[in-house]
Structures are given as structure tokens and as C-alpha cells.
N, C-alpha and C positions, 0 to 999 in steps of 0.2 A: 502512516501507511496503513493502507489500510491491511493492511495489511492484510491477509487471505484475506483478508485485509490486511491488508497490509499496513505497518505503519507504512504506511505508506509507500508512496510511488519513490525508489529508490533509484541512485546510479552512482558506478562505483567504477574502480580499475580493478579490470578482472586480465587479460589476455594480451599479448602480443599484435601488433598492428596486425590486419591480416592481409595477404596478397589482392589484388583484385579480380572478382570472380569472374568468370566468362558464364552470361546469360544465355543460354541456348535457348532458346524455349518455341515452341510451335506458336507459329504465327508470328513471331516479330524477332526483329534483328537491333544491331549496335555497331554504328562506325564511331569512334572514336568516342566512347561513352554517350553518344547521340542516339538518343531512339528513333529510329526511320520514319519519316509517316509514309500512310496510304489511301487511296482511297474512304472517303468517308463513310458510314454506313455496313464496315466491315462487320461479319455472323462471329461471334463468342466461339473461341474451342475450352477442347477441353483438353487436362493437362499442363506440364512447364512447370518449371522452381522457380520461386520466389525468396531472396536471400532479403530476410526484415534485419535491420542495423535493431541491436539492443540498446538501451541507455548507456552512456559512458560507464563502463567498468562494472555493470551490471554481470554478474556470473551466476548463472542458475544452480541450485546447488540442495536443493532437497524436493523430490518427487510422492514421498508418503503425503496422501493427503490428511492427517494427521500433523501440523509444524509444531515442532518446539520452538520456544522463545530464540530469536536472534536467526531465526531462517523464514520469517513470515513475510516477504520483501512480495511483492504485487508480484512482480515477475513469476516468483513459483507458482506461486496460485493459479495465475492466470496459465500456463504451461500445465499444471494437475488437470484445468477444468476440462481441456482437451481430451484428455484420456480417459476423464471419471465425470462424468455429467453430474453438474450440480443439481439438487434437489428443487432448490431455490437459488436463483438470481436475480441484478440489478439488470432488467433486459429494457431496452432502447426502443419505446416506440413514440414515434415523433419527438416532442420533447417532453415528455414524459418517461419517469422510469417504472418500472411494473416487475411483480416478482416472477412472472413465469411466461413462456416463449418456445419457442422450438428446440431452445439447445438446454431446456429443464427438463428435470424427472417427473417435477410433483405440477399436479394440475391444482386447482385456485383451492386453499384450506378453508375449512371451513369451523367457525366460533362457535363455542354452545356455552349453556352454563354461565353464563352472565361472565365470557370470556376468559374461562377458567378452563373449558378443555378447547382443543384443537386437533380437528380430524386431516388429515394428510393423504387424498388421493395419488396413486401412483401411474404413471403410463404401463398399459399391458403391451406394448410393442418393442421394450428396448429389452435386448442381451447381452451377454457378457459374452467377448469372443471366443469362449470356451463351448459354446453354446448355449450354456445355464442361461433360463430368464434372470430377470435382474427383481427383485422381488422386495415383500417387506423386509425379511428375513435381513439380506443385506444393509438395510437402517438401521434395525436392532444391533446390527455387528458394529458397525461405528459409534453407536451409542456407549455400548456396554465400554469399549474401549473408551473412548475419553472419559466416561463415567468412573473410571479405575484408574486412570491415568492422568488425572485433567488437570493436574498442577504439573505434568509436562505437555501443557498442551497451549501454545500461543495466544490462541483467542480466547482462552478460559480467564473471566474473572468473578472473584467470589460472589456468588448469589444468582449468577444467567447461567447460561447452559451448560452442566447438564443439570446445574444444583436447583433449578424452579421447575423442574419436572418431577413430578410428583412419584407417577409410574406411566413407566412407556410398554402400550398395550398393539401387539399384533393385530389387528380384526382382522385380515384375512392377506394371502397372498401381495394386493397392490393395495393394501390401506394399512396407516399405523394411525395410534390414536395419543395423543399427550395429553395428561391429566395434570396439569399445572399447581403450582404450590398456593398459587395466589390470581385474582384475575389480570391482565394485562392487558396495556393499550393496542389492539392487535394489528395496527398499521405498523408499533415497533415491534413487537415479537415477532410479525413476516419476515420484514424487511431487519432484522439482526439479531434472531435468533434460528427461525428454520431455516435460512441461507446458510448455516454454522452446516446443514447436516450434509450427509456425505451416504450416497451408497456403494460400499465398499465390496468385493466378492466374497464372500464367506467362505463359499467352497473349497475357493482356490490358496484362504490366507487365512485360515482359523487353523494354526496350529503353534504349537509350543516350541519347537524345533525343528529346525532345519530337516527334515527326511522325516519328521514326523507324522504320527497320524491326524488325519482332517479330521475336527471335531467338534462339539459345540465346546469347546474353554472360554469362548468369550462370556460364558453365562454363570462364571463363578468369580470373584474380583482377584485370586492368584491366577487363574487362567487367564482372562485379559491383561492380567500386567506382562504375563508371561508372554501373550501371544503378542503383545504392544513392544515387549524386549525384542523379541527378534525381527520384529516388523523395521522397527528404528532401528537398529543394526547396520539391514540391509538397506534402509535409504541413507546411510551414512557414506556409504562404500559407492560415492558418486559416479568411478569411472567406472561400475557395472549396470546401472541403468538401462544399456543398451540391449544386453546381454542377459540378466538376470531375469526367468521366469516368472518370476512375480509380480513385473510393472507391464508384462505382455498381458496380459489378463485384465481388458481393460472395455466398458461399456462407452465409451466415447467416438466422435469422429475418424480420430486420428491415435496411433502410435508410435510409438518409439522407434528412430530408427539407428539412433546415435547418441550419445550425452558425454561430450567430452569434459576432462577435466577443468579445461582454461572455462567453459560455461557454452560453449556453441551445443547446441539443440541440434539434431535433423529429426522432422519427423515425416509421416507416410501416410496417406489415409488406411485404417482401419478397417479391410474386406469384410470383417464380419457385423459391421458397423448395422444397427438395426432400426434406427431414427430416420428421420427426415432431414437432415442437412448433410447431404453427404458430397464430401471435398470435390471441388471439378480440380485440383491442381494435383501432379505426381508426387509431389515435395515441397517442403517448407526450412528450411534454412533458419533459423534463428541465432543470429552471432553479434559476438560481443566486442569491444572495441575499449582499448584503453582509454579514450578520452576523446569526446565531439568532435576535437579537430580531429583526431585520427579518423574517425565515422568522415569527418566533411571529403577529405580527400578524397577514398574510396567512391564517397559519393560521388565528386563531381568526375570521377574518370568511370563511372557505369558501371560500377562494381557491387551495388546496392541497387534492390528494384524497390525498397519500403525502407526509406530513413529519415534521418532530420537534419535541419541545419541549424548551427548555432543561434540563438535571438542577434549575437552581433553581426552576422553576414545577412540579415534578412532584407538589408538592400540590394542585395544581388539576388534578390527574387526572380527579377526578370529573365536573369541567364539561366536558371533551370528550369524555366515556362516553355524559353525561345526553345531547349533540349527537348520537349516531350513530357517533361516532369510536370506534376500538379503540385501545387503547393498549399496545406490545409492545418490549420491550427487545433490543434487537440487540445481542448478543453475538461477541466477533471472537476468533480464536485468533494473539494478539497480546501484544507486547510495548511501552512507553514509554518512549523516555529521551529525555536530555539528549545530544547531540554532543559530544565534547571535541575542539578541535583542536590536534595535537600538535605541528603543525607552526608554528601561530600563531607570526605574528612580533613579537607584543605577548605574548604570557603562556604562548607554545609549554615554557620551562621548566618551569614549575608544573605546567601538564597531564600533563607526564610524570613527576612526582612522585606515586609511588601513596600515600605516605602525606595528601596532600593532598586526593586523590581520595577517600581514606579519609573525613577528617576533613567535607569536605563530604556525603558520600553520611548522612555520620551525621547529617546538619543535613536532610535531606528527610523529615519528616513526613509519610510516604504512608498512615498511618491516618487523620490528623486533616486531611488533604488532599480525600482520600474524602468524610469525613463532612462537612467545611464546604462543601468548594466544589463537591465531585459530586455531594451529596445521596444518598450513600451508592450510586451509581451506578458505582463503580469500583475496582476492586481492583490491591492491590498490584503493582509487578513485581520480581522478586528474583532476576532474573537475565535470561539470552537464552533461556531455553523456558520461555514462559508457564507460571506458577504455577498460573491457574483457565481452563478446566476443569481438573481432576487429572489425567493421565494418563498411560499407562506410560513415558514421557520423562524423568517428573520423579520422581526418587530424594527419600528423605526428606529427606535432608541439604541438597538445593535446594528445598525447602518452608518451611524455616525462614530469618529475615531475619539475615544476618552481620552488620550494620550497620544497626539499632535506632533510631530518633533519641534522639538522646544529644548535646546539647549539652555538658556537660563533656567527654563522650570527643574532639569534635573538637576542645575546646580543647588538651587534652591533645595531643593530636596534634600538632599547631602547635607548640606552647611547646617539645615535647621534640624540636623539629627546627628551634630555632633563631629562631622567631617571636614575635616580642612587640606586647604593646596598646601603638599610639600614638596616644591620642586616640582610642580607638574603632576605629583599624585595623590589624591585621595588619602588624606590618614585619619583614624579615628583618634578622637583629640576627647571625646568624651564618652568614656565606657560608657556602662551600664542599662537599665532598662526603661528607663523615664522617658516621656514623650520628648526630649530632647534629645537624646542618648544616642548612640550607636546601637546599642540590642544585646539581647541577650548572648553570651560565648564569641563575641567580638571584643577582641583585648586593647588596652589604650595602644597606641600604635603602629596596631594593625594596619597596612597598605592594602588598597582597595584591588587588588590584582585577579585575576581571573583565566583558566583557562578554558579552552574550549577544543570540542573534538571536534572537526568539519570533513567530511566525506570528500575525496578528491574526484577528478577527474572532468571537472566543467569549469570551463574560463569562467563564465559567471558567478559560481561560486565562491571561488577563491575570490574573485573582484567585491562583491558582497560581500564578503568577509572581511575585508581591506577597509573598505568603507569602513565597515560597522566599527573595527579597531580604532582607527581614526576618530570617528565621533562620538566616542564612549571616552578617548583620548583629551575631547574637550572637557571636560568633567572631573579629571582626573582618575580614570577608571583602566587599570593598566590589563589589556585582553591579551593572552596566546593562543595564537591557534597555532592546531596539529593536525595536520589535513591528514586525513588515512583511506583507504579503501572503505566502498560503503558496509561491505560486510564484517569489516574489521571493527568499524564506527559501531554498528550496532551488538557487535558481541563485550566491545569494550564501555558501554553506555549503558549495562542493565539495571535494573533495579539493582541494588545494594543497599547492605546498613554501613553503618559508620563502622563496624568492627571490621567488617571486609575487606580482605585485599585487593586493591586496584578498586577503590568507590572513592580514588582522590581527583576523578575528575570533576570537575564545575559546570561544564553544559556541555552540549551534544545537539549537532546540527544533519539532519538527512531528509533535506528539501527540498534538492537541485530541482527533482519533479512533485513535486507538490508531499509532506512530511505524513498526512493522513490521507487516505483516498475512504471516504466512505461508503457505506451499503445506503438504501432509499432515507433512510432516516437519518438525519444526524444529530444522533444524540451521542452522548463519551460515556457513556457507562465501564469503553473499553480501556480508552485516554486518563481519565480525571477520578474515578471511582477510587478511594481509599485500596489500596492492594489490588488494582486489576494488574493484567500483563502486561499489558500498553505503556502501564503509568511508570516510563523507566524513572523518572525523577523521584519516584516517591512523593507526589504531592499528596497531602490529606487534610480535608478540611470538613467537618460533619454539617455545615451547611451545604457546601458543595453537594456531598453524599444522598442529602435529604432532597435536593432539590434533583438530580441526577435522578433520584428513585421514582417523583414525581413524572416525570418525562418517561419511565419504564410500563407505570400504573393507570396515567392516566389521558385519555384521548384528547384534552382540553389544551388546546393551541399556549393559551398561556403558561403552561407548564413547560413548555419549551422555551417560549420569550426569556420567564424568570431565570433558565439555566444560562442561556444564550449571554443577556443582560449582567447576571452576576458572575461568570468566569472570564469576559471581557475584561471587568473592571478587575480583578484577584490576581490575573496573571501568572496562571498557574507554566505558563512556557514564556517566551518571549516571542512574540507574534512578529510572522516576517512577510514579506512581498510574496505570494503564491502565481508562481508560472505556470504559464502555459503547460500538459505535460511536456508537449512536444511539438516544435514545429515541422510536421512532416512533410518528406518528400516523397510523393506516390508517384511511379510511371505512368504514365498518362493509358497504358493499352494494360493495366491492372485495375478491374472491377471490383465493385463487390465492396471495397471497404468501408468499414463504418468502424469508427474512433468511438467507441462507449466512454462515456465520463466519468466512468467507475477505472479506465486504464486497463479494463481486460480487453484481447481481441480474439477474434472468432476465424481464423483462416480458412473455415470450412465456405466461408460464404466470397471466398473471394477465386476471381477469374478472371486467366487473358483474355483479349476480342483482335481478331489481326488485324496487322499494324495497319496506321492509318484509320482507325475505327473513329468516333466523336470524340476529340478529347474535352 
């Protein structure tokens, strides 16, 4: 996900089916969930709500653009970026992604120093709706914070931001300057390190207490933990978002106009808004939905004007064409797996057994996974840099699948390291650590049993899961899944050691929409790094490490090949079929949309045209 990146694109069971809405909107009507047409060539208004369907069981649930671990799910992020204009983003032009665009702060950085500092121009036109310019000032404030606070901070892993900033230097009002620890490849420092930054209000949120006085605290490290305490406090207290003064104060599009508990969004456009994209629509709707078929229903009776339909109904494409509806596949530049925890104090041996890791990855049928349960809606993943789209990331050699599904090959595997069929299961018949062996803290009779934590809320998931059960079942490989809410999946799946309570899980799956959504580069510094955030399994391998550092330092294409090449084969997750994010269904008199493959969206740019317009 990429989480703010998110780990990724998540979806989960958040809320209560919801009633179906009545669309009023200027310009177009609904008989029976039917969009009316008209006339062709109909003029664009402006104004009307747009009610967008969330991912199954998706529940928004932290607003501080600052996430702690286990609230970094795309959905927030992409919901912050609304309110707080990112510095840097993955912004969509043609098919190219590029870090800056209309709905960024920072204009193109610039490299000195034999890529060792980085200058940071600012736009002099955007405010905060308190009226305050929005300034350097405000980047130092976010700085100082995660700099004080950065091991509660999601995207913080050891050695990237803020720890390879040497010293962060003001130069003036709309410039800040980064003096870096070391030079860097600066295609990745753009694209996944100044995208980290945030221009936060200082004015409005540099204090230490609730009624206290506005001050600089951020610029001593008790006063930023302090002002970071109460800041995370109040983004805890989810059902005041709406209400609470501190998320109004806001340099973005759009505002707050509601944040209910179950996870439904309303928002508003932003009057004091000072950019260039500014909302043609009254309202924006963002609601969540216990599980796809719950979303389908609503959908098909009009109750949705921006949703998706399952990959299994995508044969009934044509009846929500014949309605008005368009029908458009969202595409993420994304990766799937399965978690492995290494540290598990139930099955932490095994997981660190690459040959077992092996003999499973051979047992995931990610063609025949596609084609049954995605409706041919999803492709492969065959490593940590997305295989589709193709691009110069991905070396031949990472195009091709090391590990086939092959049933005899993982039996093979098993048997010649000491595992034998008892009754249908996996037993180790041969302790110890010999290339024959079972491995190290694997006991003679150990049963090869496993469990696993699977995010609910999508028929395709749970059906994927069923599979996978099944054919790990050939092998003797006995799986439980415990399907749970996605947000539960990920609070229950963190990093942990072995001493820890609740680190007795075995893997952890939160893919439905693709498990990683990345920034322009993808590299894992965030994923696979010995102790980053990402890395809930605890993977650590110092060749990994070295070659990950490589891809951070240096601009030379095959320093990416070698990452790409060597955690394919190591299997630090279990690589699964990556889908579509979403098969979406757009109203046909709803403009304006554009599906980023990053999985954020931009409401500001979208508009009805009355009805009957070109569909």
C-alpha cells in the first residue's frame, strides 16, 4: 500500500449497507436508476453531488497528515491530499507520471552539489483559509515534527526521511533548501522522498495544548513531540473531524463537511481556496459499503454516480452502458503479495526457510487465479517492480516467472528437505540444519500448518484464498484463513518480535486492490529495507539492504534490475495476481475523471454536462 502510500490500495468492512441515494443534481435526472439522455452537444454546469462508492469496507479513519503505523491505507491519504496540497506528487500526464502539476505546492526541485543538496521552489499564490500565505515556514513545521517523532510515523524508515537530511535550511518565504547526508539518485529522492513532505499550518497548529499559546515548539524536540501529542490526539477522535477547528484550516480544494464514524466523507469546496483547480461540483460524497456486492446493488438501482462492479459481473457490462453508465478499468502501478512473518512465534521457523517459501510461491497459480476469480481483470506480480505496465524498471530477466505453478516442483522441494506426507500433511521427518534437513527451530514432527490473516469484504478475495488453501493442500501444506476487516488485518499484521504478544500470526494478505500502490519510482526501501515501516514481516537480508541502498544512491538503471532480479528470486512476500484497482462505473453526464495509477483522485476536476451531453 502504498500507502500515503500506502501499503497499499486497501478494502475492507467498514459500515452498514446504505439506503439508496436520490441524485438530484442540475442538469440530469434518474427513472428507475436510469440516467435520462438528451440532446447531444449538451454546455457543462456547474454544481450537483456526486456520491463515489469506497472500496469494500474501506473506513477513512485518520485525517492528520502525519499517519502512524496501521492507518496509512491509500484511502487517507488520498482524502488529506484534498485538504492539504501535497508538495510533491505522482501527477498524470499522458502516460507518464511527473512530480509536480496543478494540485502541487512545490515547482520542479532543483540538484546541486553533485546531488547532495536540493532546492525546493514554492508557489507564491496558495493560502491557508485563515488567510495566512502558506509559506516555507509551514515545511519546516512538518519537518521538525516527523524529525521528533519519526518512529510514529508510517512512512518513516531508518536512514530516508528525515534521517538523510543533513540540515533543513529556510532561504526565504517560498524556498527551502535540503542539505543531504549523502548524494542521491535524484529521479528517487523526487519521486519518494520530497513527495513524503507536507505543508502543514503552523499558525494555526504549533501549540502544545489544547487553548494554548501559538508558538514556535516545533523548533525544540520536547516541543514537537508535544505539539505531535496533541495533534495525534485530536486526529484520533475521528467523529470530530467535522467539527473540530483544526482540520478547517486547510490550503486545499476542498473541506470538510462531515466525517462520520462508519467512514462516509462529505466534503465542500473550500471558498478560500487560492489555486487553480477549483471544484465545479457543490458536494462530494465519499461512502463506504460493507462489501462489493453491497456497492453492486446500490449501484445498479442509481444510487451511486462513481462506483465499481465486481470482476465477476463484468459480463454484464453491457447493461450499465445500455443505463448511461461508462464503464473504465483503473489501472495502479502496483504490486500483491502475501506477508510472511519471520518473526511468528507459531511458524516464524518455516517462514525463514527460503526453500519452503520456494515450494509455496510454486503452488500460487496466478494465471489461473486471473482468469477464474478476476475475470481476467489482473495480472500477474513477479516480483517488487510491477511487471504491467512494462517499463524501464523492469529488465527482461524480471518479466519472466522463476517459480511457475508447479505442483510436483513444491513437492519436490519439501521431500528433499526432509518433509514427508502424513495423512495428507507435511511433516518434518528430518530436523536439523543440513542441506537435507528441515532448518533450523523446526522440531522432528512438526506439521507444516499455517495460518493466515485475509482482509474481508470481496468475493474475490475470499475465492483466492480458497484456491490458494487448496493448492498449498496439494503438498501437504495445511492453511487457515481468518478473513477480518481491512483495518483490523493491518493493525493485527505489524511488525513484531517473537517475544510479542499477538506476533503468532503466519501471513497477512491486504491486496483485494493491489497490496503496494507506489510513488514514480519503485524502489522498496519502504517494503523490504531491514526495519522500515512497511516491512510488517520482518524481512532482513543485508544483501537485500545493499542492493536496495544501490537503487537509493545511484541513477544507473541496473541498480534497479539487480533489486528487481534478486527479491523476485528471495521471496521476501508471497507474490499474488495484482488487480485492477477497480472496475469502475462512471455516469456517463460525470466529466472530468481521471483514474491516477497512483489510486488517488482529484474531485476538483470533475463536472456534470446536461443530460444527454456525448456520452
Amino acid at each position: 500500500m502504498r500507502p500515503g502510500r500506502s501499503p497499499a490500495r486497501f478494502r475492507v468492512v467498514a459500515a452498514a449497507v446504505a439506503a439508496v441515494l436520490a441524485a438530484v443534481l442540475s442538469g440530469c435526472t434518474q427513472q428507475s436508476g436510469r440516467i435520462v439522455p438528451a440532446p447531444a452537444g449538451a454546455a457543462p454546469v456547474e454544481g450537483g453531488t456526486v456520491t463515489m462508492a469506497l472500496p469494500p469496507a474501506a473506513t477513512p479513519n485518520w485525517i492528520f497528515p502525519i499517519g502512524p503505523p496501521g492507518f496509512s491505507a491509500t484511502y487517507n491519504s488520498s482524502l488529506q491530499q484534498l485538504f492539504f496540497m501535497p508538495v510533491y506528487d505522482a501527477v498524470q500526464q499522458g502516460s507518464d507520471l511527473v512530480p509536480t502539476g496543478p494540485g502541487t505546492l512545490g515547482e520542479k526541485p532543483v540538484y546541486s552539489d553533485g546531488d547532495k543538496t536540493v532546492t525546493v521552489p514554492l508557489r507564491r499564490d496558495i493560502t491557508w483559509s485563515d488567510g495566512t500565505p502558506v509559506t516555507a515556514r509551514d515545511i519546516e513545521f512538518w519537518f521538525d515534527l516527523v524529525k521528533a517523532d519519526k518512529a510514529d510515523w508510517a512512512s518513516y524508515t531508518v536512514g530516508t526521511m528525515p534521517d538523510d537530511v543533513k540540515k533543513f535550511e529556510v532561504v526565504n518565504d517560498h524556498t527551502v533548501r535540503l542539505h543531504l547526508d549523502r548524494s542521491y539518485n535524484p529521479d528517487w529522492f523526487t519521486a519518494n522522498q520530497l513527495t513524503l513532505m507536507r505543508a502543514l499550518p503552523q499558525q494555526a497548529w504549533d501549540a502544545k495544548s489544547d487553548g494554548g499559546k501559538i508558538g514556535d515548539w516545533d523548533r525544540t524536540t520536547a516541543g514537537a513531540k508535544a505539539v505531535f501529542a496533541r495533534l495525534t490526539a485530536h486526529a484520533r477522535n475521528l467523529g470530530s473531524y467535522g467539527s473540530d477547528p483544526l482540520w478547517q484550516t486547510v490550503d486545499g480544494p476542498w473541506k470538510i463537511a462531515a466525517w462520520q464514524d462508519t467512514g462516509q466523507v462529505t466534503i465542500v469546496p473550500n471558498p478560500k481556496y487560492t489555486g487553480t483547480q477549483h471544484p465545479h461540483l457543490d458536494k462530494v460524497v465519499f461512502k463506504p459499503f460493507t462489501t462489493a456486492d453491497s456497492e453492486y446493488n446500490v449501484m445498479r438501482s442509481g444510487g451511486v454516480d462513481y462506483g465499481y462492479i465486481p470482476p465477476s459481473v463484468l459480463a454484464q457490462k453491457a447493461r450499465f452502458e445500455s443505463r448511461g453508465y461508462r464503464i473504465s478499468s483503473w489501472t495502479g502501478w502496483a504490486v500483491s503479495y502475501i506477508v510472511y512473518n519471520f518473526h511468528s512465534t507459531h511458524a516464524g521457523p518455516e517462514m525463514n526457510q527460503l526453500y519452503i517459501r520456494q515450494a509455496m510461491q510454486h503452488l500460487v497459480d496466478q494465471n489461473g487465479m486471473s482468469d477464474v476469480v478476476w475475470q481476467g481483470s489482473a495480472k500477474p506480480t513477479l516480483g517488487p517492480v510491477p511487471a504491467f505496465p512494462k517499463t524501464q524498471y523492469l529488465s527482461p530477466r524480471m518479466a519472466e516467472n522463476p517459480y511457475p505453478y508447479d505442483v510436483d516442483a513444491a513437492r519436490a522441494l519439501l521431500t528433499s528437505h526432509g518433509w514427508s506426507d502424513r495423512d495428507g500433511t507435511a511433516v518434518c521427518t528430518r530436523p536439523g540444519t543440513g542441506s537435507t534437513e528441515c532448518g533450523a527451530g523446526i522440531k522432528k514432527n512438526a506439521p507444516l500448518n499455517l495460518t493466515l490473516l485475509s482482509q474481508s469484504g470481496s468475493t474475490e478475495t475470499t475465492n483466492m484464498m480458497q484456491v490458494l488453501k487448496s493448492s498449498l493442500s496439494r503438498a501437504g501444506i495445511d492453511l487457515t484463513v481468518r478473513q477480518q476487516p481491512l483495518n483490523s488485518v493491518l493493525g493485527n499484521s505489524v511488525a513484531c518480535k517473537a517475544t510479542d504478544p499477538g506476533c503468532d500470526w503466519d501471513m497477512s494478505f491486504f491486496g483485494t486492490a493491489g497490496s503496494w500502490y507506489f510513488p514514480l519510482n519503485p524502489s522498496g526501501e519502504e517494503l523490504f529495507s531491514t526495519g522500515a515501516s512497511a516491512n510488517f514481516g520482518n524481512y532482513s537480508s543485508p544483501e537485500a539492504d545493499k542492493l536496495i541502498h544501490a537503487v537509493l544512491y545511484s541513477s544507473d538503471q541496473d541498480a534497479m534490475h539487480a533489486y528487481g532480479e534478486y527479491l523476485s528470486e528471495q521471496l521476501p512476500v508471497m507474490w499474488m495476481p495484482n488487480p485492477a484497482y477497480q472496475v469502475s462505473v462512471i455516469r456517463g453526464d460525470l466529466r472530468g475523471v481521471r483514474q491516477n495509477p497512483t489510486a488517488t483522485f482529484s474531485p476538483q476536476s470533475w463536472y456534470y454536462v446536461k443530460k444527454g451531453a456525448d456520452q
